[in-house]
N, C-alpha and C positions, 0 to 999 in steps of 0.2 A: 247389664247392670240393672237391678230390682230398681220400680219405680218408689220415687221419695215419696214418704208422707205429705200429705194439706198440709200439715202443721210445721212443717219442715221446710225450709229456704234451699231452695236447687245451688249447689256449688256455680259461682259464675263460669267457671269453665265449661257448661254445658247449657248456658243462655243461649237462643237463640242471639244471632249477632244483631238481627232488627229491633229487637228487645233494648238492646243497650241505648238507641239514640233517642230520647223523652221530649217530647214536642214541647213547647213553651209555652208557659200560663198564658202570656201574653201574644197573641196571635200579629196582633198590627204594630204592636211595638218592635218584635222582632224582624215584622219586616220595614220597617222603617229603619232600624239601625243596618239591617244589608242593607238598603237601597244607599246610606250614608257610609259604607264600607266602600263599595263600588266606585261612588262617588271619586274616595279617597283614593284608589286604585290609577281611575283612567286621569285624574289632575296627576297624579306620580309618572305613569308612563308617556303624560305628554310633557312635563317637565323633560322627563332623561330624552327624549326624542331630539327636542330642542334643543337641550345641550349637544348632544352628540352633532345634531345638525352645524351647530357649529363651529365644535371643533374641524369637523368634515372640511367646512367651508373657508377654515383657517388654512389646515395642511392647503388646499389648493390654494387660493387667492393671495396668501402673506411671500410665497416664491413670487409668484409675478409680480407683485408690489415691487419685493427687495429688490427681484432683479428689476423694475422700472426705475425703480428709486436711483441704483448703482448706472445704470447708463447716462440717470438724467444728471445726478452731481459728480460724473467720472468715477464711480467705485466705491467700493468701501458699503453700498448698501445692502450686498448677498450675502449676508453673516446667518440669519434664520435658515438662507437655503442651501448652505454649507450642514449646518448639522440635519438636515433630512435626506442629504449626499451619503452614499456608500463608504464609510472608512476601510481603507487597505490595511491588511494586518501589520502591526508594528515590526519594525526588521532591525533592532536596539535590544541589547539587554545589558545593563549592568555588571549584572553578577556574571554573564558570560565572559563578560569583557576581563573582569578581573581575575578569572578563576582561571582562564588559557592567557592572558599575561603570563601568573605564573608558575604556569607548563613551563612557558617557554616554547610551546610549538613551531610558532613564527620569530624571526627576529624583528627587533622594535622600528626598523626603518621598515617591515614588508608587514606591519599591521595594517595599515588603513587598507593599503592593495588586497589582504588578505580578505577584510570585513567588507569590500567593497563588490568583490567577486560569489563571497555567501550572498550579499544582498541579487542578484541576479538570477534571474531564471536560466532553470537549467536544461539546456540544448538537447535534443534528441538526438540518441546513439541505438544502433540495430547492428546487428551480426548476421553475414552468410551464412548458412547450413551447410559447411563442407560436406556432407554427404546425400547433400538431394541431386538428386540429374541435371537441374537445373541452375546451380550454381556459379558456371562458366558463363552462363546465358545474361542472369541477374548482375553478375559485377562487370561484364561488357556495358550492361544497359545505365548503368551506372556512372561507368568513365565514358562513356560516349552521348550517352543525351544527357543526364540529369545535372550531370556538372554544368554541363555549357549554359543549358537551358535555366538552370536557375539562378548560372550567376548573370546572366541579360534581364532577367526577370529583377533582380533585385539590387543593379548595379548604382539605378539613382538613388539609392535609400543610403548605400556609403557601408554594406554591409561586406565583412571579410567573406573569405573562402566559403561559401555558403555548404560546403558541400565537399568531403575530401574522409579519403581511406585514414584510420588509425596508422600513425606510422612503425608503433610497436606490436601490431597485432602481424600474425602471419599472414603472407598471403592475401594481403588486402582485403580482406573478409568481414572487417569492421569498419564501420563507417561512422563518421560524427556529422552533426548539421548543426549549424547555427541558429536553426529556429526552433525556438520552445513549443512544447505541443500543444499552448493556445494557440500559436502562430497559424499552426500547419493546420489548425482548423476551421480558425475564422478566417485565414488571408486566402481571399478569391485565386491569386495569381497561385498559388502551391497547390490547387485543389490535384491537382494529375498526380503530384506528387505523392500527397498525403494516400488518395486513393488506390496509389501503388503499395505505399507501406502499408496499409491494410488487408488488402487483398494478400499478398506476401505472406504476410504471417500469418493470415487465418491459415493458411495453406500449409505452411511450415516451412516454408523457404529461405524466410528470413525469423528473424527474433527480436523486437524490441527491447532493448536491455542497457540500461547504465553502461559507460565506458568503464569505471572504477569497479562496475559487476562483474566485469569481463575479466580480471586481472588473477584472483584467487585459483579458479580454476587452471591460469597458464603455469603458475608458479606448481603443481602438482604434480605437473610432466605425466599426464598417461598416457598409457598406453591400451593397445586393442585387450590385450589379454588381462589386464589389472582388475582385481574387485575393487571396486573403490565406493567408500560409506561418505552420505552426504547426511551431518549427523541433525542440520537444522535447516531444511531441504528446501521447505515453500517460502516466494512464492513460485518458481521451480525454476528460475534463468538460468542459473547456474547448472542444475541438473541438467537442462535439455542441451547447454553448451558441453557438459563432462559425455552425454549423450553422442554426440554430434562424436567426441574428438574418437571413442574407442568404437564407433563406426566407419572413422575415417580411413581410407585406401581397401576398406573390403568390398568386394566383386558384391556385383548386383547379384539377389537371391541367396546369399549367403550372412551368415550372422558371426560376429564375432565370439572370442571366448572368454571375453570380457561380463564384467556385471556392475550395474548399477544400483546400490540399494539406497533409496532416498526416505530419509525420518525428518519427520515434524511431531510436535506436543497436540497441536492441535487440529480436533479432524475437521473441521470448517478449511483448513488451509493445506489437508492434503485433499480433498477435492478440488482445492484451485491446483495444488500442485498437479492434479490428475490430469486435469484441465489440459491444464499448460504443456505436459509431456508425450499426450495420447496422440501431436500432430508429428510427432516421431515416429511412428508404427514401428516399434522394438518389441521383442522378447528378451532385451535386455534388463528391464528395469521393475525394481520390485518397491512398492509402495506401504511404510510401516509409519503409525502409529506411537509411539513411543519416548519418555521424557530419556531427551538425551543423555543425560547425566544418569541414568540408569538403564541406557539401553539394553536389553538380554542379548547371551551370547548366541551366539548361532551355531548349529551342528548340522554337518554334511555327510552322507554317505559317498565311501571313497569311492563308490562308481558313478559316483554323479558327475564326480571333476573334473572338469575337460579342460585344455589348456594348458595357462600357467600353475599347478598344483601346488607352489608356494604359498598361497593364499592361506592353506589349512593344515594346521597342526595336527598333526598323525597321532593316532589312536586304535584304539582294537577294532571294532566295527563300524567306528564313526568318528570324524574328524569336529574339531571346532574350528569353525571360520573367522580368521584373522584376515584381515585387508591390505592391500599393498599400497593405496592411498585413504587416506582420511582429510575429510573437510569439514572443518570448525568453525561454520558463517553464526557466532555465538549472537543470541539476544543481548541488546544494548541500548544505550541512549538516544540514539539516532541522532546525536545532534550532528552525526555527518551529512544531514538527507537536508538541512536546512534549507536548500535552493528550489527543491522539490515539495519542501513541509515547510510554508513560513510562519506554520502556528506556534511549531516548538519557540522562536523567538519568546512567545508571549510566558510560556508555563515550563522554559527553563530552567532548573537549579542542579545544584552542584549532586545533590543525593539519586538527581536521576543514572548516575551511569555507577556510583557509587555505591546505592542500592543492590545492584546486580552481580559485583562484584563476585562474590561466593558463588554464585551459579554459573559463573563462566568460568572458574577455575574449576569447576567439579566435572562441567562439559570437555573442557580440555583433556582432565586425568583418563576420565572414560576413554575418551577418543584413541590417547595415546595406549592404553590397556586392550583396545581392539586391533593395534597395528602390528604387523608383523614385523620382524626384524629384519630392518635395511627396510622396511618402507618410510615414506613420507606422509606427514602431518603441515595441514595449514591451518592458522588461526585469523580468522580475519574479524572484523566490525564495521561496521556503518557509522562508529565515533571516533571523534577525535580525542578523546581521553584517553591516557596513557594506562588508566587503571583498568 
């Protein structure tokens, strides 16, 4: 850039920056009025200090008052130190109330029993691995120590069966307990216990899982040979149990001729899916991406197919893969999970399971458009809305 003329005023965009700040006519005035700024400054942050101070001195001291006060006139004085107390999330909703009246889901003598059993936490439930080696081992150790042992452990407390096989599941292989999974962490007396089920399932022996998770997959009946699509797969119980059953009775070293293909929407949850299934060690199971309700077709070359070859509609060079089961565990309200979630109580309404509505019928049409004929389809939810 040519330098400007004397006579000429330099554009401010090219002042030096020290240039801009212009010292004061007045030398001792200016600093007389900082010195009266400063001032102004440190009276302000010892004001807020001392307030804060206290408040500080409130939050502690005004509890031991109330509560001195309540012990010395019999009660009634711990009202300040009730509201600085932890509130438990409300387990009441209204519009819940009115909207499954009328369902009709319950009949109106087995509503309160109904509403009284959501308010309760919900029990921990685990599944055997039918196909680990150690499975005969795990449900001995089961009906022979953990029963005994933890109904002695927890007989003065007046609790039931602490501890007892599903009695619709096969094979004793499911298990329920009466203690919620805070239980089994803070209660000293379960610690063997609880130590056991961890170890377990990091292993894959057993499986942490809902009784009510257990149930879609029986109703699908496979088999070793079935391809069977999980079309909203994480966070993968279900899979690693459809896992488990079309490995079951095949010889050690040997893999079925079965297949697993497991879809979630979202890839944050097929990596927990990943997670969760990778304590299987299969070459059965294939892991997709994909909005269910648009899943793509799949195509097999005819020398791929081994097994049951029903799976796949014939074609010239190449077959489209059709499934002999399908599972529809469709996105929902959740307000079945209430025992487990007792937030949903708070942020309820009727639009949450009605919203979704159109997306679980489009999940379903899919589903059934990928079945082959004479297979089976399930539909299941986590709510209790009939819509």
């Amino acid at each position: 850039m040519p330098p400007h003329p004397p006579s000429q005023n330099p554009p401010l965009s090219i002042i030096p920056r020290r240039l801009l700040f212009f010292p004061p006519a007045n030398k001792t005035a200016a600093a007389a009025d900082d010195d009266g700024r400063q001032e102004r400054v440190k009276d302000a942050e010892k004001a807020l200090l001392s307030e804060q101070g206290e408040r500080l001195e409130a939050l502690q001291v005004r509890p031991r008052e109330a509560a001195a006060n309540g012990r010395e006139e019999g009660g009634g004085g711990g009202a300040e130190s009730v509201e600085l107390s932890w509130q438990p999330f409300a387990t009441q909703s209204p519009a819940f109330d009115e909207y499954y009246k009328e369902q009709g889901i319950v009949s109106a003598e087995e509503w309160d029993t109904f509403i009284d059993y959501l308010r309760k936490p919900l029990p921990a439930a685990f599944r055997i691995n039918s196909s680990s080696q150690f499975c005969a081992d795990i449900r001995s150790q089961l009906e022979n120590d953990f029963m005994t042992s933890l109904q002695s452990e927890v007989s003065e407390e007046g609790e039931p069966v602490p501890l007892r096989p599903l009695s619709w599941y096969p094979e004793n292989l499911a298990w329920h307990s009466n203690f919620s999974r805070m239980q089994l962490r803070k209660n000293q007396s379960l610690e063997r216990f609880h130590e056991f089920l961890k170890l377990e399932n990091e292993i894959g022996n057993i499986t942490r899982q809902e009784a009510v998770s257990m149930v879609p997959p029986l109703f699908l009946d496979v088999h070793s040979d079935h391809f069977v699509l999980d079309m909203c797969a994480a966070p993968g119980s279900k899979t690693f149990q459809l896992l488990e059953i079309i490995h079951r009775g095949i010889k050690p070293g040997f893999l079925p001729d079965g297949l697993i293909m497991a879809n979630d929407v979202d890839v944050q949850r097929c990596n927990l899916l990943i997670h969760q299934t990778k304590r299987m060690c299969t070459a059965n199971l294939i892991v997709t991406n994909h909005e269910a309700q648009q899943f793509p077709g799949c195509r097999m070359s005819k020398g791929s197919v081994s097994g049951s070859d029903t799976g796949v509609q014939q074609g010239s060079s190449s077959s489209q893969l059709l499934f002999d089961r399908v599972l529809c565990d469709v996105p929902c309200s959740g307000d079945g999970t209430l025992r487990k979630a007792p937030d949903i109580w708070r942020k309820w309404h009727p639009g949450m399971g009605n919203g979704i509505h159109g997306l679980q019928v489009q999940i379903a049409m899919r589903g059934m458009s990928l079945l082959k004929v004479g297979g089976r389809m399930v539909y299941s939810t986590c709510s209790m809305n009939p819509g």
